[in-house]
C-alpha positions in Angstrom: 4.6 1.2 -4.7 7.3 2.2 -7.2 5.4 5.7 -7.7 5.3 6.4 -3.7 9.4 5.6 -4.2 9.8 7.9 -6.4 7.6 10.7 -4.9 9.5 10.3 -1.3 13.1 10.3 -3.1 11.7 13.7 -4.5 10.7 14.8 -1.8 13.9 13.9 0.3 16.0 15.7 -2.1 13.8 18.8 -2.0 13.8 18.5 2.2 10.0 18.5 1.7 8.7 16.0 4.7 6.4 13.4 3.8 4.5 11.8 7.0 3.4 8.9 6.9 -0.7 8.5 6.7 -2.6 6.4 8.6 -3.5 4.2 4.9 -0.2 4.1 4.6 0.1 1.9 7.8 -3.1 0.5 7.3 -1.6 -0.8 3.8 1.4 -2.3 5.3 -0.4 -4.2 7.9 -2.8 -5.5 5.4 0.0 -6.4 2.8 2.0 -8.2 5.4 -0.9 -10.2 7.0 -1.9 -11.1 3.6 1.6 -12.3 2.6 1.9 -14.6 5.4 -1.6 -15.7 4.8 -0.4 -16.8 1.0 2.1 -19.0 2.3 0.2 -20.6 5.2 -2.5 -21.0 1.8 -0.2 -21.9 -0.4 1.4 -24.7 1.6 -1.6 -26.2 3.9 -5.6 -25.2 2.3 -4.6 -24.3 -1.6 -6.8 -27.6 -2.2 -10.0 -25.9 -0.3 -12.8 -24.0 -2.2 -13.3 -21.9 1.2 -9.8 -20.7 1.4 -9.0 -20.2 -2.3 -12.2 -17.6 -1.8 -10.8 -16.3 1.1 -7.4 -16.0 -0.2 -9.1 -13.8 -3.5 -10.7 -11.8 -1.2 -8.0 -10.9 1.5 -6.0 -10.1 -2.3 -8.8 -7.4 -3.7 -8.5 -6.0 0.0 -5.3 -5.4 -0.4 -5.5 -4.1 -3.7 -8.1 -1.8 -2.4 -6.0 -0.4 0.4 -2.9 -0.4 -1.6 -4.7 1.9 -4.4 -6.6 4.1 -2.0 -3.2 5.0 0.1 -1.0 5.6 -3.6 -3.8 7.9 -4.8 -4.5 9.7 -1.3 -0.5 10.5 -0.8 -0.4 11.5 -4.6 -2.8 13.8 -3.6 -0.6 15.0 -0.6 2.4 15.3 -2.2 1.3 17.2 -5.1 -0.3 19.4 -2.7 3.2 19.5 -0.6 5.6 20.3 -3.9 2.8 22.7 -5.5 3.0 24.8 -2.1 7.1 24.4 -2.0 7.3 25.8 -5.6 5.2 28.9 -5.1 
């Protein structure tokens, strides 16, 4: 998260636009859902064996989404700035 920061603040000072990618709403729609999954889990089922096993999975999802959308825009930016340089 702190990387994709940094790249659009680059970017914005550059005037290089950076769209936003369909993981990268995908991730934000995962990472909200899961958050207010957490809570309900934290406060109401922490005590089941189901939902603890949900609640790991739902997690890795996100981890998954979140790490395939930072390495696809890395991709996209470097592409963007590479082209803006030459």
């Amino acid at each position: 998260e702190f990387l994709v920061t940094a790249i659009r603040s680059a970017a914005e000072a550059q005037h290089i636009p950076l769209a936003v990618s369909g993981w990268g709403k995908l991730k934000m729609i995962v990472q909200s859902f899961v958050v207010a999954t957490a809570v309900f889990y934290a406060a109401w089922v922490s005590h089941l064996g189901w939902a603890t096993l949900i609640m790991h999975i739902l997690i890795w999802i996100t981890l998954f989404v979140t790490a395939i959308s930072g390495v696809l825009y890395m991709i996209e930016s470097r592409r963007l700035f590479s082209s803006k340089a030459a």
